[in-house]
C-alpha positions in Angstrom: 32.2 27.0 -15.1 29.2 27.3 -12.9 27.2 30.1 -13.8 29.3 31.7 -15.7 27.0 33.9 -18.2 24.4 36.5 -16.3 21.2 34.0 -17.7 23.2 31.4 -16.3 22.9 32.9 -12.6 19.2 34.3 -13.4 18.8 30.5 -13.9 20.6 29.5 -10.6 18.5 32.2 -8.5 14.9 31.1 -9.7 15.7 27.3 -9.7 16.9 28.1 -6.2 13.1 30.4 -5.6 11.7 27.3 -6.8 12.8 24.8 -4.3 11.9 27.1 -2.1 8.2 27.2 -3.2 8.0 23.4 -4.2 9.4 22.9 -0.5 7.0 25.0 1.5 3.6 23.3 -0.4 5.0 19.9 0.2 6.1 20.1 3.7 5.1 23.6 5.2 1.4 23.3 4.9 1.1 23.7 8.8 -0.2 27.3 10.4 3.3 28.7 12.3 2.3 28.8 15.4 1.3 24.8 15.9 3.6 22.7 18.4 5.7 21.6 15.6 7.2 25.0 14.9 6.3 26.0 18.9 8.5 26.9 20.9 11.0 28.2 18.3 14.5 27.1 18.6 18.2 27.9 17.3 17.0 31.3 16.3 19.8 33.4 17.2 19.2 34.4 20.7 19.3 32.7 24.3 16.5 30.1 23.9 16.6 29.7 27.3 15.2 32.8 28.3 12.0 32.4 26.5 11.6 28.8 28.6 13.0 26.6 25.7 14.7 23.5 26.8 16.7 21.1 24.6 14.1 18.1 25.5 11.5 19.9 23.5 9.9 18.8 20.7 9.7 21.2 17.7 10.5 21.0 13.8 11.7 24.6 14.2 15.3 23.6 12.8 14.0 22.4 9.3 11.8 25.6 8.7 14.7 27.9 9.7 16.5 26.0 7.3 13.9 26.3 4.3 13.7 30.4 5.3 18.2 30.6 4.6 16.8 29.3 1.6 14.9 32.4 0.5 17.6 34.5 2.1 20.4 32.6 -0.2 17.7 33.2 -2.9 17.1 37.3 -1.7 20.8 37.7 -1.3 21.0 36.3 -5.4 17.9 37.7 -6.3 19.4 41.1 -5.5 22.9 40.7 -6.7 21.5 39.9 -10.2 19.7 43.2 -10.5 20.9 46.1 -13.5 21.4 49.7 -12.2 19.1 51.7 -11.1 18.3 49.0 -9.0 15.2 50.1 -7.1 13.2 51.5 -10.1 9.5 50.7 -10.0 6.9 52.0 -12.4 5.9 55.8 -12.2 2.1 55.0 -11.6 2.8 52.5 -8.7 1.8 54.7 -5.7 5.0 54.4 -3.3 3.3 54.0 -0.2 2.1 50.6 -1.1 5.8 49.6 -1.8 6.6 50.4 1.8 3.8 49.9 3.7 4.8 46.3 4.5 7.2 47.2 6.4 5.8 49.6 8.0 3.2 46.8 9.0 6.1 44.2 10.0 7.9 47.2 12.5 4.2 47.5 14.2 4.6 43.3 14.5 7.8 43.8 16.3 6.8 46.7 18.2 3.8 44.6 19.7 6.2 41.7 20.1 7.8 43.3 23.3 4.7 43.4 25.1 3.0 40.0 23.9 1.4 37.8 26.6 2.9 34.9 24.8 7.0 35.7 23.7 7.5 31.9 21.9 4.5 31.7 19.7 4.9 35.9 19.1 8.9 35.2 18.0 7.7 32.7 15.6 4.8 33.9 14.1 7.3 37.2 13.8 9.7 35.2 12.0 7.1 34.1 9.9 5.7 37.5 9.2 9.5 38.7 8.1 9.9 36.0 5.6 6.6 36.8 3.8 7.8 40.6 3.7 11.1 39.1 2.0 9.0 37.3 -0.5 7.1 40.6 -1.3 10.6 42.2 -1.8 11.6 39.4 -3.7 9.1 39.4 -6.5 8.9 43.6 -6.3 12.1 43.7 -7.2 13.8 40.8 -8.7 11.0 38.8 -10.6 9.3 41.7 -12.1 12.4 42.6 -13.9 13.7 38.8 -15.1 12.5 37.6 -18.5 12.7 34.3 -17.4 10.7 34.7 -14.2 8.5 32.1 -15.3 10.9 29.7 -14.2 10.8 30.0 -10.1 6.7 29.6 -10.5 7.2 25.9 -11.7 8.4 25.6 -8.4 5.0 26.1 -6.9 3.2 24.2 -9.7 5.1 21.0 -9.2 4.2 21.5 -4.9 0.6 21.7 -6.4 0.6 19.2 -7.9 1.8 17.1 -5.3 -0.9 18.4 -3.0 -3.5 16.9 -5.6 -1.6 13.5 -6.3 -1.9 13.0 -2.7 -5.6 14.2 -2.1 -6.4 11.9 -5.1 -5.0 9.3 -3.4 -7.1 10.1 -0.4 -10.0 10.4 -2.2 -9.6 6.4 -3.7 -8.8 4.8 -0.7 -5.7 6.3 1.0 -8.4 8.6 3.6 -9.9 4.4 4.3 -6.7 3.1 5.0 -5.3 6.0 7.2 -8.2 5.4 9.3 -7.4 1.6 9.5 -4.2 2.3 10.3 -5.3 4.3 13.0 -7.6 1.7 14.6 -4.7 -0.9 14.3 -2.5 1.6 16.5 -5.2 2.2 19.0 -5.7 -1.9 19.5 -1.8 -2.3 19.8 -1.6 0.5 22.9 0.5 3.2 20.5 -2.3 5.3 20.6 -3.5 5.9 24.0 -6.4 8.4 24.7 -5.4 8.7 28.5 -2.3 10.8 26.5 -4.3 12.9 24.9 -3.4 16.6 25.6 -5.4 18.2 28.3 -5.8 21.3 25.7 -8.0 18.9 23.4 -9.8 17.1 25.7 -13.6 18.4 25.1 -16.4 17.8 27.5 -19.7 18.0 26.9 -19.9 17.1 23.0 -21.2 14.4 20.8 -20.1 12.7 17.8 -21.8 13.2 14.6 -24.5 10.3 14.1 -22.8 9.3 10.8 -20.0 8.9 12.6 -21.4 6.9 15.8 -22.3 4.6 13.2 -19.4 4.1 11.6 -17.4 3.7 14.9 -20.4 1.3 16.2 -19.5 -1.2 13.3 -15.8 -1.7 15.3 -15.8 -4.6 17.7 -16.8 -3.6 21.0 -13.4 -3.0 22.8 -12.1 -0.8 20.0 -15.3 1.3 19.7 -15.1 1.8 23.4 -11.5 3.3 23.0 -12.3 5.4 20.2 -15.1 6.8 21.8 -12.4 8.0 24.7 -10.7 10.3 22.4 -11.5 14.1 21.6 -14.8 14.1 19.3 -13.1 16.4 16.7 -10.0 14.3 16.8 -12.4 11.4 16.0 -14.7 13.1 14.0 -11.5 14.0 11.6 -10.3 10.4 11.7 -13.7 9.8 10.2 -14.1 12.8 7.7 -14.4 12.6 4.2 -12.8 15.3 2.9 -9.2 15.9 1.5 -6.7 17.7 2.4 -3.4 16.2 1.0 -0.4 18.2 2.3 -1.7 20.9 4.0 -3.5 21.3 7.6 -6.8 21.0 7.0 -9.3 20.7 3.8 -10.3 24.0 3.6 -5.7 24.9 3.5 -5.8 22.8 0.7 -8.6 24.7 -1.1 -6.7 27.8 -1.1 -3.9 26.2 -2.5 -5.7 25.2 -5.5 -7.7 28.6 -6.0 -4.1 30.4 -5.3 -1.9 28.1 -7.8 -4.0 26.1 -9.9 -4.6 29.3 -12.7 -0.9 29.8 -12.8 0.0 26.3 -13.4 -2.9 25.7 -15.7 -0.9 29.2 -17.4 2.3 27.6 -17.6 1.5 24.5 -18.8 -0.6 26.1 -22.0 2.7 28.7 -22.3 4.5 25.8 -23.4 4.1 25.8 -26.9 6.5 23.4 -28.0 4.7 21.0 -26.5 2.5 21.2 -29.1 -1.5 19.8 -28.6 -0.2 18.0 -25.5 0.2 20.8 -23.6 -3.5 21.0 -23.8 -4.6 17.3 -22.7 -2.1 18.1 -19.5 -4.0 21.2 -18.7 -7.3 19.8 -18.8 -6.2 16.9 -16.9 -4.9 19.4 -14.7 -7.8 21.0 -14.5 -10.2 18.2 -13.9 -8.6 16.6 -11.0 -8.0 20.7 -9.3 -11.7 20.9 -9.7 -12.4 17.8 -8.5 -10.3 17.7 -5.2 -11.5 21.1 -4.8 -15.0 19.9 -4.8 -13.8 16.8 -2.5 -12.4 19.0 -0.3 -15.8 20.3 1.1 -14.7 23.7 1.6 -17.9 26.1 1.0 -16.0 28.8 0.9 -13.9 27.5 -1.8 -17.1 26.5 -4.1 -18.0 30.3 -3.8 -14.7 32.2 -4.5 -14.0 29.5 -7.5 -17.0 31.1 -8.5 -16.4 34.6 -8.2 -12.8 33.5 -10.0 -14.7 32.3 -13.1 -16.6 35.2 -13.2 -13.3 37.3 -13.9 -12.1 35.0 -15.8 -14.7 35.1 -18.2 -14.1 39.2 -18.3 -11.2 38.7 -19.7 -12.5 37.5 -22.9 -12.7 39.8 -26.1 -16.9 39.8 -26.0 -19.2 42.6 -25.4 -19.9 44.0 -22.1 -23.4 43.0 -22.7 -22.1 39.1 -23.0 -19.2 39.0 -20.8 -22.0 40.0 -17.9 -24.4 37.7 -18.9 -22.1 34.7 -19.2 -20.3 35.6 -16.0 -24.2 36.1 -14.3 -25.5 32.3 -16.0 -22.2 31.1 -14.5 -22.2 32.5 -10.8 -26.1 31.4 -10.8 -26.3 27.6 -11.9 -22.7 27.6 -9.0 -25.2 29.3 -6.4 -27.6 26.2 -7.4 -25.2 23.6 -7.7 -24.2 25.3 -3.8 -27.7 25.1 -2.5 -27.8 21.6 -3.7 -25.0 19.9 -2.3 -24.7 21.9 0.7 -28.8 21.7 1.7 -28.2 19.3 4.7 -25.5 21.8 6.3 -27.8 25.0 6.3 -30.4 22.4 7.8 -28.5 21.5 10.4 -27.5 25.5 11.5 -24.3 26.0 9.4 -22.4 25.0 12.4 -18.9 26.2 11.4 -20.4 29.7 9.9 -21.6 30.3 13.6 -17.8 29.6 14.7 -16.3 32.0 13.1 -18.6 34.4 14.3 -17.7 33.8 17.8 -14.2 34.2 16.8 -14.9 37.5 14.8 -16.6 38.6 17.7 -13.4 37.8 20.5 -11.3 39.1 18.2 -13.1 42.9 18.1 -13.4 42.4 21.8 -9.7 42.0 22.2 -9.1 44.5 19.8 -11.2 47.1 22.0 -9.6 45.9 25.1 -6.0 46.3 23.8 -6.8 48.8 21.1 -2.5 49.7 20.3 -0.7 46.9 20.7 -3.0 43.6 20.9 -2.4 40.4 22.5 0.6 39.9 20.5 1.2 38.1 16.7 0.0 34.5 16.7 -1.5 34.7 20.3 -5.4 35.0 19.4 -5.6 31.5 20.7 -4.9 32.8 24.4 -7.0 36.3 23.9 -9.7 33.6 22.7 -10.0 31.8 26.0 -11.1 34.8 27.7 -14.1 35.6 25.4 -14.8 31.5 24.5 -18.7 30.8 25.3 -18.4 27.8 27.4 -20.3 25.8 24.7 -17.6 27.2 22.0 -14.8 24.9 20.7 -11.4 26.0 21.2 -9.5 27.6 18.2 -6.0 29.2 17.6 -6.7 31.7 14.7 -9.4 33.8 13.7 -10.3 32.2 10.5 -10.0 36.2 9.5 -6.6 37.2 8.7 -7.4 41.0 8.6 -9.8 40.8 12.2 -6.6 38.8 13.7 -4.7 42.1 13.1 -6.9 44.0 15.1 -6.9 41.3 17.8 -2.5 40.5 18.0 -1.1 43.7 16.9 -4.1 46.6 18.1 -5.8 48.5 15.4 -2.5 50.3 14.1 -1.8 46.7 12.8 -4.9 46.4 11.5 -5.3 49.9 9.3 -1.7 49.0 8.2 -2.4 45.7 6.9 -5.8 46.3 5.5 -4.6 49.3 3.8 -2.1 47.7 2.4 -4.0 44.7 0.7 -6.9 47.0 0.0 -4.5 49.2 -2.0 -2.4 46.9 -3.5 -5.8 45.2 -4.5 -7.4 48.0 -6.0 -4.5 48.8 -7.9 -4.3 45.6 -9.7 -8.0 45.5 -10.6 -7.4 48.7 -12.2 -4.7 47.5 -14.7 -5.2 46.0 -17.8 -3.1 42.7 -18.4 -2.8 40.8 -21.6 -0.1 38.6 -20.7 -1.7 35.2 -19.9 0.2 34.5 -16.7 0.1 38.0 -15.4 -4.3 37.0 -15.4 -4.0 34.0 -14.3 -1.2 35.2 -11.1 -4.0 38.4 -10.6 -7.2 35.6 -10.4 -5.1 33.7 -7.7 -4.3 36.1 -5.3 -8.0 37.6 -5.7 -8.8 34.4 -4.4 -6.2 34.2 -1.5 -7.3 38.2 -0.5 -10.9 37.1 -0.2 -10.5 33.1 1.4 -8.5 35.7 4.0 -11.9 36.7 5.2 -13.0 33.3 6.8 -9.4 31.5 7.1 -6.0 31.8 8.3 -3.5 31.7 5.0 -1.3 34.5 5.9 -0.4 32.0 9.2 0.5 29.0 6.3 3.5 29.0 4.7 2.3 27.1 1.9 -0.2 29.8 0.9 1.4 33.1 2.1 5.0 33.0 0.3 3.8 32.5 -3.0 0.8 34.6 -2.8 3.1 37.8 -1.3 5.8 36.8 -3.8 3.3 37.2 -6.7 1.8 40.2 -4.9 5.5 42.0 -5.1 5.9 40.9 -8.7 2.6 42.0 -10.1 3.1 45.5 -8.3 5.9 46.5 -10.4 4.8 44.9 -13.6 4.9 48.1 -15.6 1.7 49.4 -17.0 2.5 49.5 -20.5 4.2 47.0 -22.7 7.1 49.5 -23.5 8.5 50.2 -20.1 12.0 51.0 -20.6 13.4 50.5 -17.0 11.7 46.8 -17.6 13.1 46.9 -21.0 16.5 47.7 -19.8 16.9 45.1 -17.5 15.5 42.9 -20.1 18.5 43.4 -22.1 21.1 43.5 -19.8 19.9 39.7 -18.9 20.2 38.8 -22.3 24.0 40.2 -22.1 
């Protein structure tokens, strides 16, 4: 029979967990609130009523249908647990266990009075599933000796994300863009159809770019040059991105997963030395498309990720610093280096994000209880935008968004909450190789969080607040008996 033994449906819940993860990096790599998930439909109520017609166009109905996949997975998940079922280590402090959803109720209280109710329900429904996940791992993973298994899951949508940017980077990123051009000559791609929302006066392409679009024949470079500059200036860009919305998603995907998959592939041991030569080829081509990827950010917290790596090791204090210090200052070099012309030219997208940061605190002090509403910083934006700004729908801040949707009740709740829950894990001491490596990856999610949007990405906020849940109640010694208990009854 089908699962007949209680390993057999441990093994039927986290296969399940890991479609679910291997689905969302290959497919859900989008921020929620973009057309193809707004306006929401089929979400049990009257779509109607929120101005949702049948002619719209929206890939709502396939991301429901990955989310009853986590709730298939929850409802397993917590069938499979031993009594007492809700027993978390003694030196876990308890309001971190419940202070998600304390943060989720403030989401749904500021729903009611959002100035946008579609993108709000969605980005809602969004914010629910990545409480679930948090439950998930809190409470199911943490106790399962065979865990491991859902996380392969998310190292198999990794590595599809690199197999694809690799692809980019030797040629596919060239013949996407020719593709392109040919639609544009044929008619299929029409700049007169353009969305009005993109259209944006006033700015200039990049002169690498002109040049590029100056080698077209005549008639083509005049139709290119009709479209939105950053639309063009994308076509035309260099840097990878693979599955996921934009290079810099893509970075965060590596920093997040690519120490847990490097983990699991070295925890295979009967693999023997080849486990090794697939690590470091692992390895190698993360690096690489991180580096490919152009995302500054992402040189800098791979950085700070090495640095704690390195503390990990069994050296001195003394050598431990001094390694992690020669590391942090030849990447700082390396930094200046590459990125010289950039700071030249005025570190254009640094100065973004501070005109975002700044609308954001603005809307915050205009609407200091309830915000705009969850996901609706795009519209708060428009009325603090310089006129020379270019439009945006997040922060590119996932705790100042907070403070800008959901008032400053949402934003002490969620920065309590990841502050705590971060503190609390840089306190412990782990030995177990993939409890490090899961710790170094959300490090890195918590601080690319600062100048980007991952919370808003599937991809990048399941599996980071599923290992978040699962880390919480690893217990803090290796002889943990309610661990140990459910341990055995597994086994039985």
């Amino acid at each position: 029979m089908f699962a007949d033994t209680p390993e057999q449906k441990d093994r039927v819940f986290l296969i399940l967990t890991g479609i679910w993860l291997f689905t969302a990096l290959f497919l859900f790599g989008n921020p929620v609130i973009l057309d193809y998930l707004h306006p929401p439909k089929n979400i049990g109520i009257p779509t109607e009523s929120i101005g949702v017609t049948p002619e719209d166009d929206s890939n709502a109905r396939p991301y429901l249908g990955i989310l009853a996949v986590l709730g298939l997975a929850c409802v397993l998940g917590f069938s499979r647990l031993a009594k007492p079922k809700f027993q978390l280590p003694a030196a876990l402090p308890r309001w971190i266990v419940w202070l998600p959803l304390g943060w989720f109720g403030w989401q749904l209280t500021s729903l009611f009075q959002t100035v946008d109710r579609a993108m709000s329900t969605a980005t809602v429904i969004h914010f629910g599933s990545c409480v679930a996940a948090f439950y998930l791992g809190l409470f199911v993973l943490a106790r399962m000796r065979l865990a491991k298994l859902a996380l392969w899951g998310a190292a198999l949508g990794l590595m599809a994300n690199l197999l694809d940017a690799s692809l980019e980077q030797f040629g596919g990123l060239e013949e996407t863009r020719r593709g392109i051009i040919a639609q544009i000559d044929s008619g299929k791609l029409d700049p007169a159809k353009v969305a009005p929302h993109l259209k944006d006066e006033g700015k200039v392409l990049p002169p690498e770019v002109a040049q590029q679009i100056d080698q077209l024949p005549p008639a083509t470079a005049a139709k290119v040059r009709q479209f939105p500059v950053e639309m063009v200036k994308r076509w035309y860009s260099p840097r990878l991105y693979g599955h996921m919305f934009y290079p810099n998603a893509l970075a965060g995907v590596i920093l997040l997963l690519l120490p847990v998959s490097l983990a699991l592939l070295l925890g295979q041991v009967r693999w023997g030395p080849f486990r090794i030569v697939l690590a470091l080829g692992l390895a190698g081509i993360g690096l690489g498309c991180l580096y490919w990827s152009g995302s500054k950010a992402g040189w800098l917290i791979a950085l700070v990720l090495f640095g704690a790596w390195l503390l990990h090791f069994p050296f001195s204090t003394k050598l431990k610093i001094g390694l992690a210090g020669a590391a942090m200052l030849i990447g700082l070099a390396g930094f200046a280096v590459k990125y010289a012309d950039y700071f030249d030219k005025g570190a254009t997208s640094v100065g973004a994000r501070f005109g975002y940061w700044s609308a954001a605190a603005k809307t915050a002090a205009e609407e200091p209880f309830l915000g705009s509403g969850p996901g609706t910083f795009k519209i708060a934006y428009q009325r603090h935008r310089p006129p020379e700004a270019e439009p945006t729908r997040l922060t590119h801040n996932d705790y100042l968004q907070q403070a800008s949707d959901s008032g400053v009740p949402g934003f002490l709740l969620y920065m309590v909450f990841f502050g705590g829950a971060t503190w609390v894990l840089a306190r412990r001491r782990m030995e177990e190789p993939m409890h490090v490596a899961m710790r170094l990856g959300l490090l890195a999610w918590v601080l690319q969080g600062v100048v980007e949007f991952g919370l808003y990405i599937p991809a990048l906020a399941w599996p980071a607040w599923l290992m978040l849940g699962w880390l919480l109640a690893l217990p803090t010694n290796q002889v943990d008996k309610s661990t140990a208990t459910e341990q055995q009854s597994a086994r039985t």
